[in-house]
Rosetta silent file (secondary structure, phi, psi, omega in degrees, C-alpha in Angstrom):
SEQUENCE: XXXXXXXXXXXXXXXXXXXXXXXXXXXXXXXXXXXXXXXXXXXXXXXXXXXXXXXXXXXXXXXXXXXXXXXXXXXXXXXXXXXXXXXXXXXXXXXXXXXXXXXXXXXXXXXXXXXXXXXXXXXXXXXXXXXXXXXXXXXXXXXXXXXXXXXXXXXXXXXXXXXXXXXXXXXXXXXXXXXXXXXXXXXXXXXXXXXXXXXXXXXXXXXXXXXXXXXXXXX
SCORE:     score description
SCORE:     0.000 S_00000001
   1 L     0.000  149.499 -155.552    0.000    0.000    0.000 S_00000001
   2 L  -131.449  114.792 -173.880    1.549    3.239   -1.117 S_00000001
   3 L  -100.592  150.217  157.833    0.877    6.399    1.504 S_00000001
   4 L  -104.666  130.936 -158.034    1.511    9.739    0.107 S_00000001
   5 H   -25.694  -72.271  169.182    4.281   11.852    1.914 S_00000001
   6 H    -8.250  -48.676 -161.964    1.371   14.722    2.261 S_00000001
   7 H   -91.101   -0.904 -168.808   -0.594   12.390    4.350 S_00000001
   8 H   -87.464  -68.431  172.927    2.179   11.363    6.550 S_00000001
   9 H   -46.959  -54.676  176.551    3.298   15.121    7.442 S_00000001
  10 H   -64.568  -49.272  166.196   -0.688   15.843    8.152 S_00000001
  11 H   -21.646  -87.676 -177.029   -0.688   12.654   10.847 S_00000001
  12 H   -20.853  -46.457  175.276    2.209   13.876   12.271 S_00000001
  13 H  -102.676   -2.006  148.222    1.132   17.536   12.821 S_00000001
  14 H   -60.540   -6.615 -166.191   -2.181   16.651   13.910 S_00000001
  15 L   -93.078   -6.719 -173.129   -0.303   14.341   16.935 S_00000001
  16 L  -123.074  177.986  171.148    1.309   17.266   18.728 S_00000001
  17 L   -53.371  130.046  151.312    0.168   20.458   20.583 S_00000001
  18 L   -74.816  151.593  152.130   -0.981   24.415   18.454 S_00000001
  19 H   -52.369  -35.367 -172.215    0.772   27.067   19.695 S_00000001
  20 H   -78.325  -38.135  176.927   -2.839   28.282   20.419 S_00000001
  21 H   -70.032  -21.411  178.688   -3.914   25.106   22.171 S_00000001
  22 H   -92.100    2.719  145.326   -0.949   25.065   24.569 S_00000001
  23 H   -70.416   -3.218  160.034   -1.522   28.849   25.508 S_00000001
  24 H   -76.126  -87.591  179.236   -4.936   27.336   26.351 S_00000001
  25 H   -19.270  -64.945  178.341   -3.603   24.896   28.543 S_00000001
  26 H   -36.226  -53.127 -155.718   -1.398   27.470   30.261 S_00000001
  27 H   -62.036  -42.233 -162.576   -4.167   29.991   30.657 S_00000001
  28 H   -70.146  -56.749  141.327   -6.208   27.198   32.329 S_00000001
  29 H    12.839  -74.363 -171.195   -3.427   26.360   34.753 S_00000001
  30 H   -85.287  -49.725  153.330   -2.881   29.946   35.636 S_00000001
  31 H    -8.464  -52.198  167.647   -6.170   30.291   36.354 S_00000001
  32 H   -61.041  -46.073 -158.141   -6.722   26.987   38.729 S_00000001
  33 H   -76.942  -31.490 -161.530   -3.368   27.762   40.596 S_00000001
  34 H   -71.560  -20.888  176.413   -4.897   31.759   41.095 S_00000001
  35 H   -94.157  -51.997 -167.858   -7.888   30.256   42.785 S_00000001
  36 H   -58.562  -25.272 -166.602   -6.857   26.899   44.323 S_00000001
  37 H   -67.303  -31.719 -170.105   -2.948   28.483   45.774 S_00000001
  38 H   -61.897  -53.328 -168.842   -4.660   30.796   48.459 S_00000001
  39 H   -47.383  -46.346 -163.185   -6.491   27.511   49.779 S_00000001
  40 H   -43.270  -60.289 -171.946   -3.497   25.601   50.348 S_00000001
  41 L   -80.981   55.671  171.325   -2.563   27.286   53.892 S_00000001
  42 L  -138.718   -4.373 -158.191   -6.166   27.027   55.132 S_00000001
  43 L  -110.593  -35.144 -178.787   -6.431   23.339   53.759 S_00000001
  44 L   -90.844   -3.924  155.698   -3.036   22.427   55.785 S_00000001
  45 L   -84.734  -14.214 -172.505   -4.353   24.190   59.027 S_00000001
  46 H   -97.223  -20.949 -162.733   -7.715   22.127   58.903 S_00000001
  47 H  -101.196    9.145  175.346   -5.573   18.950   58.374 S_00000001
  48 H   -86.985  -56.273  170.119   -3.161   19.943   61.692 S_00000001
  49 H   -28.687  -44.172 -169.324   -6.538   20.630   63.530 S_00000001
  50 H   -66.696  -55.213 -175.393   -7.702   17.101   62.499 S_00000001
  51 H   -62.767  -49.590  152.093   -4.422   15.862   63.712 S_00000001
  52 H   -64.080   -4.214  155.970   -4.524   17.551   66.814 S_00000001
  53 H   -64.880  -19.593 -152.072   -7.764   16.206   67.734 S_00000001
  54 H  -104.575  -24.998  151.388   -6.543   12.864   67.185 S_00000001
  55 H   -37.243  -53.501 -166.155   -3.380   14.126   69.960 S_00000001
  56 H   -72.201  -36.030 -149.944   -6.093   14.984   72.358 S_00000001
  57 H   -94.926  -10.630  141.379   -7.914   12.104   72.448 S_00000001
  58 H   -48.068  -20.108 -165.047   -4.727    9.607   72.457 S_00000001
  59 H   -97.141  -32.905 -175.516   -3.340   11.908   75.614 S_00000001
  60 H   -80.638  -18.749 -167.573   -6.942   11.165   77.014 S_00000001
  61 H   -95.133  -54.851 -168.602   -6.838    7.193   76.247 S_00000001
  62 H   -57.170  -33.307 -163.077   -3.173    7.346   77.831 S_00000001
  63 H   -78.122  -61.267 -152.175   -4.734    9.563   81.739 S_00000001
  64 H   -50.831  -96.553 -158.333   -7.203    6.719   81.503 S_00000001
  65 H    -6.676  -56.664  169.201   -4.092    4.079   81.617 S_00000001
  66 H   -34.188  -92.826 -176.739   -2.458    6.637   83.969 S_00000001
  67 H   -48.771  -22.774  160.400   -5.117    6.685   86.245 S_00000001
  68 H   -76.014  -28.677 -165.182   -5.800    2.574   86.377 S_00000001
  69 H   -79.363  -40.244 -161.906   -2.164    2.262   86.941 S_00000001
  70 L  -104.155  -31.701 -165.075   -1.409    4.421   89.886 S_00000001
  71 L    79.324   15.029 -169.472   -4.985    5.118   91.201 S_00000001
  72 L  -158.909 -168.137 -173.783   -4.255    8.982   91.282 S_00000001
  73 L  -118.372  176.169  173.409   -3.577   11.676   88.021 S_00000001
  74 L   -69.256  155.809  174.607    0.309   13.257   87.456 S_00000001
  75 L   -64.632  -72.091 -170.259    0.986   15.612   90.282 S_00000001
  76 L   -21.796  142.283  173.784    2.652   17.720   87.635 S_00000001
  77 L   -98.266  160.860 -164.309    1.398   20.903   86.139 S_00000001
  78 L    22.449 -100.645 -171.959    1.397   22.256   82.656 S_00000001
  79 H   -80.526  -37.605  150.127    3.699   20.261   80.108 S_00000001
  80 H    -4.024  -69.788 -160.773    4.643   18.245   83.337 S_00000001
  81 H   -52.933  -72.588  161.607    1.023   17.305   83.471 S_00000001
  82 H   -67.653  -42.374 -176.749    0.973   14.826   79.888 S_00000001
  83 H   -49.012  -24.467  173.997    4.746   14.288   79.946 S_00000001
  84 H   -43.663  -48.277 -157.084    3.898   12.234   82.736 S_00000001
  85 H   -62.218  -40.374 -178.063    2.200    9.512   80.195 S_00000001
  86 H  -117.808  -11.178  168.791    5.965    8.854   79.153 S_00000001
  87 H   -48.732  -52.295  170.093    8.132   10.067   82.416 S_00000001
  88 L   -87.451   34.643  176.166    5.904    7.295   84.308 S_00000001
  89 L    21.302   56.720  143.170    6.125    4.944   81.473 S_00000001
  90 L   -65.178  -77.603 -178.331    2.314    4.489   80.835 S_00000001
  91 L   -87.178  135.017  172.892    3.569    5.167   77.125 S_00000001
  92 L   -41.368  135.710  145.391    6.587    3.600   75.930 S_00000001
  93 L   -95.425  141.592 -158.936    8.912    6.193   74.858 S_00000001
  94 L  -142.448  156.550 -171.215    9.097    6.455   71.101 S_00000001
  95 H   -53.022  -42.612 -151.478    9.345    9.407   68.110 S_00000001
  96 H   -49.968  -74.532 -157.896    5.344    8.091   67.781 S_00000001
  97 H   -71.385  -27.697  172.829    4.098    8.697   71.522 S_00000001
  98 H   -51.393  -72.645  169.569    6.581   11.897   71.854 S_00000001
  99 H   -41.363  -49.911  161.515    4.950   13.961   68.950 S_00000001
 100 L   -58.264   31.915  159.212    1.482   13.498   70.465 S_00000001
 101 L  -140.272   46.361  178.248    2.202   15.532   73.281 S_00000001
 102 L  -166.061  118.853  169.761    3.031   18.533   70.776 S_00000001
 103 L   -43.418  133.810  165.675    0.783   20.146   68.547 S_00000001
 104 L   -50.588  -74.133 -177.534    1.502   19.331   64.823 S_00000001
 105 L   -22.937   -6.875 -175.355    0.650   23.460   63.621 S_00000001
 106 L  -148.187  121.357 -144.946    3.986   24.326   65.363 S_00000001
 107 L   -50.253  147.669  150.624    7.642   23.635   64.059 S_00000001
 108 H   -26.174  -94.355  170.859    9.724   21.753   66.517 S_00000001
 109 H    -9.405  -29.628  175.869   12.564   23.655   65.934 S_00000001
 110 H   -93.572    5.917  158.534   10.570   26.856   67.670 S_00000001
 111 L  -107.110  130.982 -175.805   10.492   24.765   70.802 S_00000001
 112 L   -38.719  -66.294 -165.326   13.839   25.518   72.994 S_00000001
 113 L   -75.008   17.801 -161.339   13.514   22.378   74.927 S_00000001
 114 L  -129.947  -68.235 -162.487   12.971   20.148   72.289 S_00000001
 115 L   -54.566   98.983 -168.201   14.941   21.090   69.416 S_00000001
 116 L   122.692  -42.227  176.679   17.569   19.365   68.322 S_00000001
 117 L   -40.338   78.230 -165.161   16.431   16.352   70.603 S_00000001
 118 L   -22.439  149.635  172.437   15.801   12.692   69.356 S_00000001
 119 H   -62.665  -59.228 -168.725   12.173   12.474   70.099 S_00000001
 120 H   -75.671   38.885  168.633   12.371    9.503   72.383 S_00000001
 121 H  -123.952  -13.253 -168.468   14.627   11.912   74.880 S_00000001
 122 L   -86.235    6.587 -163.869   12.328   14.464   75.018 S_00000001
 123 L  -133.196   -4.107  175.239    9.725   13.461   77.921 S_00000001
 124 L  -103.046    2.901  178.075   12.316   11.246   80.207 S_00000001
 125 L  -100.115   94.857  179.942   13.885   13.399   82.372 S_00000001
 126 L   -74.793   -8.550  153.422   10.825   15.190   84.208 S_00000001
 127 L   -77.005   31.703 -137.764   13.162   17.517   85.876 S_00000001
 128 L  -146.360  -35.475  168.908   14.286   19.143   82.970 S_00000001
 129 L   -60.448   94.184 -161.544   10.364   19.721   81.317 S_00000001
 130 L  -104.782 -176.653  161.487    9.177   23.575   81.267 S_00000001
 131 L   -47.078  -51.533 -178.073    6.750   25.205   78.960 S_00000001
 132 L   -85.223   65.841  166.116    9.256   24.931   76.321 S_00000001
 133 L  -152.921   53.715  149.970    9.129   21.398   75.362 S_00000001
 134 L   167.528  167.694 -155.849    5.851   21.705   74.063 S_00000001
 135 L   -99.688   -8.323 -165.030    3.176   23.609   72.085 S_00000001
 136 E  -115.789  129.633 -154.498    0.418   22.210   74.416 S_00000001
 137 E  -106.740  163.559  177.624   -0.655   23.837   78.116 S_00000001
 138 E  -154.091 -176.703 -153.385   -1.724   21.127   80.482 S_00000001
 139 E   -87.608  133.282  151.331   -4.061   21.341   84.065 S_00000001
 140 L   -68.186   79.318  175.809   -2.496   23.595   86.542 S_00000001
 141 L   -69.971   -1.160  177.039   -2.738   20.689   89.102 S_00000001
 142 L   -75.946  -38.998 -171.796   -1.023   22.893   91.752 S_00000001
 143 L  -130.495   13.707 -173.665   -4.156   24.784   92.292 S_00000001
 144 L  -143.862    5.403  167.555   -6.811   23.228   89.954 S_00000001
 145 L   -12.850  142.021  151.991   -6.488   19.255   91.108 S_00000001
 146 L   -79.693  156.442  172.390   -9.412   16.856   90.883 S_00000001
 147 L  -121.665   15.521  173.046  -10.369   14.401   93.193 S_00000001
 148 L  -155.798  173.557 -167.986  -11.742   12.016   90.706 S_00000001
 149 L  -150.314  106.453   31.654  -11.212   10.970   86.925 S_00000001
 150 L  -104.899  141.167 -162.389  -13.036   11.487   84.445 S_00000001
 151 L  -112.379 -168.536 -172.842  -14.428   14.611   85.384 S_00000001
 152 L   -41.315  156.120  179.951  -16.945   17.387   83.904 S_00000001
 153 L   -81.510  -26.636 -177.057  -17.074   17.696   80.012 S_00000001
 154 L   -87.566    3.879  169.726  -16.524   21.443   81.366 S_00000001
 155 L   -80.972  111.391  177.317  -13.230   21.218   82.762 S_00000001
 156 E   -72.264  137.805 -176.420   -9.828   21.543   80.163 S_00000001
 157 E  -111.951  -47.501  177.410   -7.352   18.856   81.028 S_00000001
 158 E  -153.496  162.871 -157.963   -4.851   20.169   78.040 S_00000001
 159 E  -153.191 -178.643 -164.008   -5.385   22.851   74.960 S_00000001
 160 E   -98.081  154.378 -151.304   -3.047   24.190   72.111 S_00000001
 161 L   -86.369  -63.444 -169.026   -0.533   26.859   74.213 S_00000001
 162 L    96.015  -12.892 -157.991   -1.201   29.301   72.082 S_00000001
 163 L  -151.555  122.531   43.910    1.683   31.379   72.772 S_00000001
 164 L  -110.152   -5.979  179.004    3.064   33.657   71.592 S_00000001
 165 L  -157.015 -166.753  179.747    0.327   33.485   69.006 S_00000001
 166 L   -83.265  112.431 -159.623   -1.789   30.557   67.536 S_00000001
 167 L   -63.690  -18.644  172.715   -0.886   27.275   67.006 S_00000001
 168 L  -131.249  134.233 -174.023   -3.571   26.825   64.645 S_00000001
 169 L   -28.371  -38.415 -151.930   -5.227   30.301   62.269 S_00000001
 170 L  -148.301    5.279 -166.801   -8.447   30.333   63.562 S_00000001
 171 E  -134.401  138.724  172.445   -8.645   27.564   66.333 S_00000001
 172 E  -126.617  135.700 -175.302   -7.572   26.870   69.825 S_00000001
 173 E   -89.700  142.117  172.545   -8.242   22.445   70.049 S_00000001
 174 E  -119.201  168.115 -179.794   -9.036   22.022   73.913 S_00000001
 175 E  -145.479  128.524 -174.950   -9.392   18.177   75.390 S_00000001
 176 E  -116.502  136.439  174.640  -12.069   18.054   77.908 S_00000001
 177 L   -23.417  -23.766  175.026  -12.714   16.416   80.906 S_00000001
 178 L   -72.792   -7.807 -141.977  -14.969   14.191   78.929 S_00000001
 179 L   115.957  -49.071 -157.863  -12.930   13.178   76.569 S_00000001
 180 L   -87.609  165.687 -164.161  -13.998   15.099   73.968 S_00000001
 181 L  -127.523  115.037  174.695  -11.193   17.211   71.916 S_00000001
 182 L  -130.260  165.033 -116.567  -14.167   20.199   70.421 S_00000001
 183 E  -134.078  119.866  128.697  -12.480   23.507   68.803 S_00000001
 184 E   -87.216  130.978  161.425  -12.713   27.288   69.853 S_00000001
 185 E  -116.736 -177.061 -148.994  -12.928   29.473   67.510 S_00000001
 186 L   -72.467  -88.114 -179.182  -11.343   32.808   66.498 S_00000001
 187 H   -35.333  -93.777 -161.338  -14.611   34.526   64.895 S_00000001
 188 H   -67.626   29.681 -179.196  -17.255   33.008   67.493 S_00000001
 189 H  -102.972  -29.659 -163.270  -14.970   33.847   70.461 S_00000001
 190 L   -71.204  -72.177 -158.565  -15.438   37.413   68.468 S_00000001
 191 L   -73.069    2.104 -159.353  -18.937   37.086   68.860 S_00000001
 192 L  -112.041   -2.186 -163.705  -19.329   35.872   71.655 S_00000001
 193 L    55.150   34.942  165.469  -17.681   38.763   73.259 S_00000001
 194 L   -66.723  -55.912 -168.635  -14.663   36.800   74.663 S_00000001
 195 L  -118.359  130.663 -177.275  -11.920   38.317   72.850 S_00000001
 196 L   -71.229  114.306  164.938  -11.625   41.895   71.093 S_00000001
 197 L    -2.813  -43.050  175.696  -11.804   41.940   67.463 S_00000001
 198 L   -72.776  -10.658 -150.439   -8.284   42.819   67.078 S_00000001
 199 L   -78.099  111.018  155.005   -7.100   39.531   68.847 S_00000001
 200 L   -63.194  -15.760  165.826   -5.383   37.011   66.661 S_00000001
 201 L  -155.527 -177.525 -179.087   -5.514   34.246   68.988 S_00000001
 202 L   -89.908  111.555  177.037   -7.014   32.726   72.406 S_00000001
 203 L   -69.773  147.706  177.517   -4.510   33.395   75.666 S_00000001
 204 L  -119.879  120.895  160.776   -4.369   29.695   77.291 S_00000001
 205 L   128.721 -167.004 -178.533   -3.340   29.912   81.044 S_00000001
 206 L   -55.751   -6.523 -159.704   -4.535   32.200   84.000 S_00000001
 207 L  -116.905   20.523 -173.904   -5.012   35.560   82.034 S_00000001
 208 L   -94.304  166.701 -161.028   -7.241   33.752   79.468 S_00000001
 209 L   -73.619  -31.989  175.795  -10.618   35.511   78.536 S_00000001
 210 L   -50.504  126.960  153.448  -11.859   31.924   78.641 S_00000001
 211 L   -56.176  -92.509  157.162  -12.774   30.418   82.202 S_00000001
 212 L    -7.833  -38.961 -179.661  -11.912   26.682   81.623 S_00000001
 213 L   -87.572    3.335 -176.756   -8.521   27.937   79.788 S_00000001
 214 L  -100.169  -10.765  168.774   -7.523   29.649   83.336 S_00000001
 215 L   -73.746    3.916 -152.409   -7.252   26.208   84.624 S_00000001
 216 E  -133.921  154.814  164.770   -4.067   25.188   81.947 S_00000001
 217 E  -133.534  129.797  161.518   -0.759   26.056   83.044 S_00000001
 218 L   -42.878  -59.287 -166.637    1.752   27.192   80.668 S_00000001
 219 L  -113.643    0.000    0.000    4.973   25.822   82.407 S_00000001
C-alpha cells in the first residue's frame, strides 16, 4: 500500500500540541493555581486541627491508663502534666508517643527544649520539662487538682498553648474532661464577646478571657 508523503506530514502535525492550544492549557493552569494556591494554607491548618484532635484524644486514652495504673492523676502541672504519660512509662517512649504531646501546627525547631532532641529523649527526664518542650498547656494541678477521673465535660485537662500566638489560624483544640477534643474558635470567640476583634488568637493559662482555659498552666 503506497501512503503519500502529504498524508504522513498531516498525521504527524495533527499528533502534537498548536501554539494556540498550549496557551490554552497554560491559561487554564494559571487560572486553577490563582484560585486553588490561596487555599493551600487554610487546607493544611484544617488537616493539623484534624491531627490535633486525634493528639487529644490519644493523651486522654493514655490519663485513663495513667489513672488505672497508679490510682491517682500526674501531680505535675502544665507540660509536666501529659509528659507524665511517658516520664511514668504508661507510654513507651518512642518518636510516635513523643509527637502526640506537641501540637503538629507548630515547628519543633521553635520549641527551645525540644529542638535538636531525638524524640524519644524528650519526655524522660521530668526535671528538665518547662513550657518549652511543648506547644500544648496542660491542668495547673497545683491549684486546679481533681479528686476524681473522668471529670466534667466542662473542665480543660490540656489545649493548644497558644503562645506567643496561635498554634492553629483560627482555632484553639481544647481536650475536655470528657474526653472530647471540640475547637474554639477565632470569629465566634469574636462574637461571643470573649476576645476583642483585634485579637489574633485565644490566651491559654490564667489571664485567658476563657474560664476553663484559666485552669491550663503554661509551664
Amino acid at each position: 500500500m503506497h501512503i503519500q508523503p502529504s498524508r504522513l506530514l498531516l498525521r504527524g502535525a495533527r499528533a502534537g500540541f498548536t501554539l494556540i492550544e498550549l496557551l490554552a492549557v497554560m491559561l487554564i493552569i494559571s487560572i486553577l493555581a490563582f484560585f486553588l494556591l490561596p487555599q493551600i494554607p487554610a487546607a493544611l491548618d484544617r488537616a493539623n486541627v484534624t491531627a490535633c484532635k486525634a493528639n487529644m484524644g490519644a493523651i486522654n486514652q493514655a490519663l485513663l491508663m495513667y489513672h488505672m495504673k497508679y490510682k491517682r492523676m500526674p501531680r505535675e502541672s502544665g507540660v509536666g502534666f501529659f509528659a507524665a504519660l511517658i516520664a511514668d512509662k504508661v507510654w513507651e517512649s518512642t518518636p510516635t508517643t513523643a509527637r502526640r504531646l506537641t501540637c503538629p501546627g507548630v515547628e519543633i525547631e521553635s520549641l527551645p527544649g525540644i529542638a535538636g532532641i531525638p524524640e524519644e529523649e524528650w519526655y524522660i527526664d521530668r526535671d528538665l520539662i518547662d513550657g518549652s518542650y511543648s506547644a500544648y498547656a496542660g491542668r495547673n494541678m497545683q491549684e486546679y487538682a481533681f479528686r476524681k477521673f473522668p471529670i466534667s465535660g466542662m473542665q480543660a485537662l490540656v489545649a493548644d498553648d497558644n503562645d506567643p500566638e496561635g498554634n492553629h489560624r483560627t482555632a484553639t483544640v481544647v481536650l475536655w474532661g470528657d474526653g472530647s477534643a471540640r475547637e474554639y474558635q477565632l470569629v465566634e470567640a469574636e462574637q461571643d464577646g470573649l476576645i476583642d476583634r483585634e485579637a489574633e488568637f485565644i490566651i491559654v493559662g490564667p489571664e485567658s478571657p476563657i474560664e476553663a482555659l484559666q485552669r491550663l498552666s503554661l509551664d
